[in-house]
GUZA-204575 format. One record per residue: x, y, z of N, C-alpha, C in turn; residue in one letter. Coordinates in pm, whole numbers, plus 50000, padded with zeros to 5 digits. Each point is the difference from the previous one (the first is absolute). Example, Ala and Ser with C-alpha at 12.3 -4.5 7.8 and 13.67 -1.06 7.14 Angstrom:
<nodes>
513194943150780499115011950000500905012050000A 499655010549928500825011950006499235010950073S 
</nodes>
This chain:
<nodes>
141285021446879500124985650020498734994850065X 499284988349952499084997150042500104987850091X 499514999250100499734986350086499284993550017X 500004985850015498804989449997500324993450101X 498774997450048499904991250149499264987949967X 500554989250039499064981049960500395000850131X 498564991249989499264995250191499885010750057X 499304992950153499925013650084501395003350093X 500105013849964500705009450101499884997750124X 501004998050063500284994250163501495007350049X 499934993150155501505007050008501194984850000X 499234992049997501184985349933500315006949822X 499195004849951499945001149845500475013649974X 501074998749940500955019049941498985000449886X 499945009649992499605006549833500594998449926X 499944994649876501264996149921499845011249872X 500855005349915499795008549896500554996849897X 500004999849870500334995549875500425014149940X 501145001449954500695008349894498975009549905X 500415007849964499045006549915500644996249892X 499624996849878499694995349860500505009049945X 499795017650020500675008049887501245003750001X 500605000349851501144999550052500715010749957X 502114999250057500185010849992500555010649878X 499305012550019500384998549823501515016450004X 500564996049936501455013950031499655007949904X 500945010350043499705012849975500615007349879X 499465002649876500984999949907500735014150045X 499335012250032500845011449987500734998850105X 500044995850118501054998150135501214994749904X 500054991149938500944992949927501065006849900X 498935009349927500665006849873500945011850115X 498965003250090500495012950072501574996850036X 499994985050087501344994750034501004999149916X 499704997949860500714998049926500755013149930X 499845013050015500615013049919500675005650124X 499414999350145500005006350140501804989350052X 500144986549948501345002050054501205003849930X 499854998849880501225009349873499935011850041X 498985007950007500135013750022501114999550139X 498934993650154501255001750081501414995050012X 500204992149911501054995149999501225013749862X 499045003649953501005015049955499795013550063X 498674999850102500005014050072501104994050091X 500224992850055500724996150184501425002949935X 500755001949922501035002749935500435011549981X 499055004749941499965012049971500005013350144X 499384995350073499485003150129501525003950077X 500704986049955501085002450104501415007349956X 499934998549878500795007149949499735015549993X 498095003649997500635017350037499965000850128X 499644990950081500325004750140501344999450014X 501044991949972501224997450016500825015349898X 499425002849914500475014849927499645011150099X 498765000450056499855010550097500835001450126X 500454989950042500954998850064501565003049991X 499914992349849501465004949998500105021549952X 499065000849960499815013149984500395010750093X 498794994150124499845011050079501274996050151X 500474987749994500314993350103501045005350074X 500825013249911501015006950026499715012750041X 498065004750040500045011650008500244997650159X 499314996650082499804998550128501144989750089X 500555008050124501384993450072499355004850116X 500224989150074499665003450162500634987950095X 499625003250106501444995950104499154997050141X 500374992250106499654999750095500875001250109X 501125004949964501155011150084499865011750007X 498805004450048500115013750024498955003350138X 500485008950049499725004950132499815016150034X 498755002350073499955017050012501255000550105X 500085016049971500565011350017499525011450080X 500865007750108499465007250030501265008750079X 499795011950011501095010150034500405000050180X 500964992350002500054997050200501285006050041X 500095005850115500735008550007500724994150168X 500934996650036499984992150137500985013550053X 499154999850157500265015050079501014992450075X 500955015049990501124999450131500225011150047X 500344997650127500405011550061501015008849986X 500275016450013501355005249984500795001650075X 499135001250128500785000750130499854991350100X 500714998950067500144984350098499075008850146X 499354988050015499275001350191499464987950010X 498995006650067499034987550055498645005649969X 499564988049953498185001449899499275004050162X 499485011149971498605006250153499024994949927X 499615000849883498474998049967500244996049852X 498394992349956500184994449893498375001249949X 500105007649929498605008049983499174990349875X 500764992649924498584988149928500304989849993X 499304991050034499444986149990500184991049885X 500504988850025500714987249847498595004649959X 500075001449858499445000749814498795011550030X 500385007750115499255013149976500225010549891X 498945003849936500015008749860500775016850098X 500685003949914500815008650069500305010449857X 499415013750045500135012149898501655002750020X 500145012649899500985003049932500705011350123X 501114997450078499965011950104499034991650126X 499854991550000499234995950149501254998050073X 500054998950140501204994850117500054985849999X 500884993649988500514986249980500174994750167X 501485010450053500304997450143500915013249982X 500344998550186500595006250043500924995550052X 501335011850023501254994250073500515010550134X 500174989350119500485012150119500665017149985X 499655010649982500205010649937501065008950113X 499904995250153500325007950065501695004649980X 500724993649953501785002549948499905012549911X 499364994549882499675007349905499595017250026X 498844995650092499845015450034501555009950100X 500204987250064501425007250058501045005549872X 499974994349953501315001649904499065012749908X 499155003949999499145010749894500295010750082X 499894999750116500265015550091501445002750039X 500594983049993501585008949988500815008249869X 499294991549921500495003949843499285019850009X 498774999250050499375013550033500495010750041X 500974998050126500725004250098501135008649933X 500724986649936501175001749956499415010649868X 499545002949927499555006449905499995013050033X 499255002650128499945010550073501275007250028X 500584989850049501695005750053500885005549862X 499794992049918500765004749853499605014949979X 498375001250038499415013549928501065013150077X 499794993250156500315010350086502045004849964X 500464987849969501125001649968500625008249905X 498874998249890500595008849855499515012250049X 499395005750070499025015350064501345000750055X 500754997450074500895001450103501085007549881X 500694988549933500975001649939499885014849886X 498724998549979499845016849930500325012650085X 499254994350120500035014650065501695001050053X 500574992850034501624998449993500245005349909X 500004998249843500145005549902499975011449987X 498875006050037499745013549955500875010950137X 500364989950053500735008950138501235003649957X 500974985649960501194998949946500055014249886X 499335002249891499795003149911500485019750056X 498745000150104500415012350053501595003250067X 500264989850051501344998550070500875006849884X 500024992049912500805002849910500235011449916X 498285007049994500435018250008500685007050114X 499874993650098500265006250122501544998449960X 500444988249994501714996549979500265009849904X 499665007249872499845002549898500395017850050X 499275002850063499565012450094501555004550063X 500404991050084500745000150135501754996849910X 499954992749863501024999549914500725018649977X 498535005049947500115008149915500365015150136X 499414996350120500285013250109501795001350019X 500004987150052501284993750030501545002149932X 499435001749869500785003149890500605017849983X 498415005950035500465014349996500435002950136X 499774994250107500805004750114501584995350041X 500084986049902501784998249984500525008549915X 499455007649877500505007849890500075014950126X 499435004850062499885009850082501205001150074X 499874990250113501114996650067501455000149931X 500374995949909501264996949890500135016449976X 499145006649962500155014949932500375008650155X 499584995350155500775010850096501134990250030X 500044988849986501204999150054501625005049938X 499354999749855500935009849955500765009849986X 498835009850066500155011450049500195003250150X 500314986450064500154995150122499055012550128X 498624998249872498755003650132499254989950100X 500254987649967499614992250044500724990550137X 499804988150047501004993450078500004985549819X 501054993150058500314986849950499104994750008X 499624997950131499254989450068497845000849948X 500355007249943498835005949919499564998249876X 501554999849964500144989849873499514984449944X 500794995450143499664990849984498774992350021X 498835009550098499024990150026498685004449880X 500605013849940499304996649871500934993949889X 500694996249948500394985949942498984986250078X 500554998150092499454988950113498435001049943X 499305008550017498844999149949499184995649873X 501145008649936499654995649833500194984749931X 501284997450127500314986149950498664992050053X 499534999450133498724991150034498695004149952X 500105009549956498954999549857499954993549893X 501445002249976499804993349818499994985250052X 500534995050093499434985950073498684992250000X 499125008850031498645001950028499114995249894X 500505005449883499414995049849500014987849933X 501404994950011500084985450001498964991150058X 500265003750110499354990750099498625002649991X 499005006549962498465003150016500074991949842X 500855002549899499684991649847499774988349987X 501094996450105499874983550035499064996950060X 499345002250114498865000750047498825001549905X 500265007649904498315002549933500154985849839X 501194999749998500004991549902499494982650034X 500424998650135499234990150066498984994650052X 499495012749982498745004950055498954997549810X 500625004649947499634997349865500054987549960X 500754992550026500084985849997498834988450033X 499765004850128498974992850086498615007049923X 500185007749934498655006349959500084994949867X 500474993349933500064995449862500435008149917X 500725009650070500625006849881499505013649947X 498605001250058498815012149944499585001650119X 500605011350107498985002150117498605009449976X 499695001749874498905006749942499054993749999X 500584985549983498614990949983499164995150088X 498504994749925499034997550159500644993150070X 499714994650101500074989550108499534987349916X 499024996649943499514989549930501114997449892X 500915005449924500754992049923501175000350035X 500514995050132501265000350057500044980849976X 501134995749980500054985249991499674993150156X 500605010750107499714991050150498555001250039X 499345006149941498595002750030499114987249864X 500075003549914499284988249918500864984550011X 501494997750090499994986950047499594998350112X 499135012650070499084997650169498594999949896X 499495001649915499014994549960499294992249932X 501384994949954499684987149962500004988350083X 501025002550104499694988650135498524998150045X 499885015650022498294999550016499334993449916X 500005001049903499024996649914500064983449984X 501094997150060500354982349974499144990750075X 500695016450142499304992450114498115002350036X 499465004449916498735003349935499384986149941X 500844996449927499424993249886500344987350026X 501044997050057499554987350112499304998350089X 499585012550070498674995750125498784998449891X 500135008049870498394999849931500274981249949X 501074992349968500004987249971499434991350101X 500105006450095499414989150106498514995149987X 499345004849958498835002349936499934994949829X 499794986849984499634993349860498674998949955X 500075000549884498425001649953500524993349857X 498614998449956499774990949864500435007149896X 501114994349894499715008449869499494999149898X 499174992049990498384994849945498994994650038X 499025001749945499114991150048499744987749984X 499494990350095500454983150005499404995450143X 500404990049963499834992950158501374992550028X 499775000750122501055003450138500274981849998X 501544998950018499984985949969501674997650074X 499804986850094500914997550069500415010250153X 498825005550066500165011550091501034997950088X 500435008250095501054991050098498875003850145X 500754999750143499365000050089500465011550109X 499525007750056500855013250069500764990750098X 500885007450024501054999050061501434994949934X 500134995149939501204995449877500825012049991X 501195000650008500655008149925500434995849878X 500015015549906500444996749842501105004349969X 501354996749925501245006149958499605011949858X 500135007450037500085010049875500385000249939X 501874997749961500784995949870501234995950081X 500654988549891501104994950056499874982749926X 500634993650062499734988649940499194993750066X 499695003150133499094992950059498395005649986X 499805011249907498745002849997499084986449893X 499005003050038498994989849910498335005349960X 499284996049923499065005949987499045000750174X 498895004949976499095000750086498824992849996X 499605005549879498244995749969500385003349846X 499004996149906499605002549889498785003349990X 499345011549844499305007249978499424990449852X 498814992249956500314997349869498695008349944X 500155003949900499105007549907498794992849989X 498625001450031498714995649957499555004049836X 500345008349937499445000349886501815003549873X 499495001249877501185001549950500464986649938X 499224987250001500754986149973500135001849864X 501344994450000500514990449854500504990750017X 499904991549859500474985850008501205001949942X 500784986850047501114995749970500524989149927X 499654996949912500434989649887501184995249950X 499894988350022501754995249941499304988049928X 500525008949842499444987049914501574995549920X 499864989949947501264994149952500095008149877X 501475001650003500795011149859499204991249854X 499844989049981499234996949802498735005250056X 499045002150126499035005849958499605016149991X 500885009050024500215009849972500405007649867X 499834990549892500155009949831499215006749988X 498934998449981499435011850016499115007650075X 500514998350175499185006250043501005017750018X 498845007750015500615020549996498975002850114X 500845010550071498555006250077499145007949929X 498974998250060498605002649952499084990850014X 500324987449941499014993949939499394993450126X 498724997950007498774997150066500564985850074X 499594997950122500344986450120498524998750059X 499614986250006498854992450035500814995550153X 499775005550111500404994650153499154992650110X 500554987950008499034992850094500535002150127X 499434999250138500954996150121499464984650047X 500874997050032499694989450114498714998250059X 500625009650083498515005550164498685000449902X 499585006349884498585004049938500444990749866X 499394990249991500574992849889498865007049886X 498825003750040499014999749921500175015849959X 500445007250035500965015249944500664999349930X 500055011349891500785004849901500215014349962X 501394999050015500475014650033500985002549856X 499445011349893500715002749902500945010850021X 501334996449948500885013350076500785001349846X 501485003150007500585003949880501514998250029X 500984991949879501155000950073500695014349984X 500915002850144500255011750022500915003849925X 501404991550044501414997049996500774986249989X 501054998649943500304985049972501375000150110X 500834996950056500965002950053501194995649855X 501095011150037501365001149939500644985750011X 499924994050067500974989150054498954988850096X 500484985450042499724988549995499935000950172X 499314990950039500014999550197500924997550038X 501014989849892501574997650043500725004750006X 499925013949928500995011550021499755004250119X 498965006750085499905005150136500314990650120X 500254987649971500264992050051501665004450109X 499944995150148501025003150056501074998049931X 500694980949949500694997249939499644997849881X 500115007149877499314996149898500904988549939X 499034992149914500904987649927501295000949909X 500624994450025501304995749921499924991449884X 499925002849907500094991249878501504997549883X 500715005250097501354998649927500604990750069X 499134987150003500124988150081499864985949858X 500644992350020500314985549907498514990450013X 499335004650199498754989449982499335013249959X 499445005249905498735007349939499164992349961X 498515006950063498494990749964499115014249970X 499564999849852499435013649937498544994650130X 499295014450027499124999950106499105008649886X 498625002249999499595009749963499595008950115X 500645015449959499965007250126498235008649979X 500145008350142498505006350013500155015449994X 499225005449963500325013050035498565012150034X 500225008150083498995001550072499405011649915X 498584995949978499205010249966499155009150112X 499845015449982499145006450049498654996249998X 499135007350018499044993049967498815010350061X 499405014649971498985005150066498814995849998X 499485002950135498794994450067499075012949966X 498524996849982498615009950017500115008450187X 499265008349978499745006050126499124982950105X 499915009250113500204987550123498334995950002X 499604990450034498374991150068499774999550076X 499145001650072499635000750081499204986750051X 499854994949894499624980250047501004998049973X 501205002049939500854988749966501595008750054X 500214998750127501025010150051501214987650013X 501095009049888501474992750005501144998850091X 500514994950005501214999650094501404997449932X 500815002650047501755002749951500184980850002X 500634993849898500164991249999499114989849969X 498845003049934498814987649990500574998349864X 499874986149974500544992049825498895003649925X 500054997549836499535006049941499954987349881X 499095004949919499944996649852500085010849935X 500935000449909500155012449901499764992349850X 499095007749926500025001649855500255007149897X 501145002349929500195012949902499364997049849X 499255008349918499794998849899500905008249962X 500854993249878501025005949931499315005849909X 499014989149917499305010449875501094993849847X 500994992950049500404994849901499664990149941X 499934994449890499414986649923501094996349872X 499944987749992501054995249936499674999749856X 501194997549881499645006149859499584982649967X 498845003849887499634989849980500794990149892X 500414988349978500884993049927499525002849848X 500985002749897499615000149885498894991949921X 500494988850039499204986849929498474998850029X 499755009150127498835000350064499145009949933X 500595009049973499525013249975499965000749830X 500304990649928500244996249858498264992649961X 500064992650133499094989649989498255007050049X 500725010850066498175003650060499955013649869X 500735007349948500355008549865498634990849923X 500594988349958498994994149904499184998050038X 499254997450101498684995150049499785014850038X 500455010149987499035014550023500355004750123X 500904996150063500285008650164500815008750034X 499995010450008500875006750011500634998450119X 501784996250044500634996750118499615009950074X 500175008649956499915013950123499155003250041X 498524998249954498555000050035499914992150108X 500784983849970499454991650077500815000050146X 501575007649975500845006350133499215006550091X 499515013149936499405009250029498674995650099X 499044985549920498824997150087500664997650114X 500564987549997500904996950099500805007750103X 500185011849982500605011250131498845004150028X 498855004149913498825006450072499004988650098X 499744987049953500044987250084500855000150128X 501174999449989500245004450164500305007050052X 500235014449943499485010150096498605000250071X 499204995549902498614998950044499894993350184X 500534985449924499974991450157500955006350070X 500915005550001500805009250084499155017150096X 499334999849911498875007350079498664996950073X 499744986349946499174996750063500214993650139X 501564996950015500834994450108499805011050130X 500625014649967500215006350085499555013149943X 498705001450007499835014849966500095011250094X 500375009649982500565008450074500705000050137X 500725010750072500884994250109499614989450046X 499254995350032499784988750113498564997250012X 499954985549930498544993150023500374991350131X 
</nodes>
């Protein structure tokens, strides 16, 4: 554009400028270009949406996921077996605590009383059955002796009988061997009864050790009761975890009864699985095995690929205290949930889980829906094979399915 200045330039006087003369001339190919460029989009943008809307309906049934689900982890809440009073309390709220570490302790001193009486008494049983043998083996002799003193007794009344006959003898001679023979054969009775009682208390077999008499293994099993309650006083972890809900020494704990209650709890640090409750229509086809995309909460920018484990048998409403009644007039169909397993990768060490953090779960089923006849009639003639174009389409998102979460945990 050119400018012309009349008179002189001042600052009362603007510069004035006159239009440029040439003029404007359009563009033929911008024009033609416009003219083929909106038919085309006006049949690509159609086209566009309809296979996006086919890819969808395709694949739209492979993938089900839920935002009801929550880790898992193996917790075990400690109680005591025997009743006292807590002396010591050996770890600290959410201290990591090995397998076999000491939890707490409970006042032991009863315990040990009651271990040396049960001891005692064990002792006395031993000494008792020793006793009753050697009784035994006395009786036993007695009873040859009776056996002995039968058999003298006998030939000196047969003796006696043969002079008095011959009246070499007195009467009175007679009779005190009779008299004799009779408190002999007395004698036998009475030591049988004795040894048979004696057999009694011995179980029947005075042959046998001392160790398998019934009054001796019910004196060692007292012992052993009273053993194994002083070793209870003494709790320890039965996994490894951290230490959760501690109590404080001095408390006493009930051991069993109705008034016992937990103590502390133990919850597992590694070992997580999720817990999924997805609604019963989205479960057709999910099976364990198949591959889960897991977000948490806490690490949003994590992804944890795991696998479903297990599906549960039955619905959350069945475990339910009172489960529902539906043989009721007000019925309202609910769609119910039902809980999926759900295994987790080994544990992170940047990204450390906890029992109860929510979740995003994703299952690829891997299923895809059949394509409509009319559809598959129509891409036939234009050269497509349906199943080629299925087929791109699962390898398409598996693809982005790996590029999502490749291996355990990006």
């Amino acid at each position: 554009m050119e400018q012309e200045v009349t008179g002189p330039a001042g600052p009362d006087r603007p510069i004035e400028s006159k239009p440029s003369m040439t003029p404007a001339l359009a563009d033929p190919p911008r024009r033609r270009r416009r003219r083929w460029l909106r038919p085309l989009m006006l049949l690509l943008g159609p086209l566009l949406v309809i296979a996006a809307g086919g890819y969808v309906y395709l694949t739209g049934s492979r993938f089900v996921g839920t935002e009801n689900a929550y880790l898992k982890a193996d917790k075990v809440m400690i109680s005591a077996e025997v009743t006292g009073l807590l002396t010591e309390v050996a770890v600290r709220e959410n201290q990591h605590v090995a397998k076999g570490d000491v939890l707490f302790r409970i006042d032991d001193r009863s315990y040990r009383i009651a271990l040396d009486e049960a001891e005692a008494k064990l002792a006395g049983v031993r000494d008792q059955i020793a006793d009753l043998k050697a009784v035994y083996r006395q009786k036993v002799e007695e009873r040859g002796l009776a056996k002995a003193n039968i058999a003298f007794a006998q030939r000196e009344f047969e003796r006696q009988a043969s002079l008095l006959k011959s009246r070499a003898t007195p009467e009175s001679k007679y009779d005190t061997a009779r008299h004799a023979l009779d408190v002999a054969r007395l004698q036998l009775p009475i030591i049988d009864q004795q040894l048979a009682q004696i057999r009694a208390q011995l179980g029947g077999d005075p042959a046998s050790p001392v160790e398998q008499h019934a009054s001796y293994r019910a004196a060692v099993a007292e012992r052993d009761r009273a053993a194994l309650e002083l070793a209870r006083t003494v709790v320890v972890a039965p996994l490894a975890g951290i230490a959760s809900n501690t109590p404080d020494p001095g408390q006493v704990v009930v051991g069993s009864g109705p008034m016992s209650s937990p103590v502390m709890s133990v919850v597992a640090d590694d070992g997580f699985w999720i817990e999924a409750n997805f609604k019963e229509t989205e479960l057709t086809h999910v099976r364990p095995g198949q591959p889960v995309e897991i977000r948490v909460d806490t690490y949003p920018d994590a992804v944890w690929e795991g696998t479903v484990a297990s599906i549960s048998q039955a619905t959350g409403a069945e475990f339910s205290v009172i489960p529902p009644q539906n043989a009721t007039g007000n019925w309202i169909k609910v769609v119910q949930r039902i809980p999926v397993r759900i295994a987790l990768p080994g544990a992170d060490a940047a990204h450390p889980l906890r029992a109860g953090m929510s979740a995003i779960v994703e299952i690829d089923t891997g299923h895809e829906r059949e394509m409509p006849g009319f559809l598959r009639t129509a891409l036939s003639w234009i050269g497509i094979a349906p199943r080629a174009l299925a087929a791109s389409s699962g390898k398409a998102a598996a693809a982005s399915g790996a590029g999502a979460g490749a291996g355990d945990l990006k």
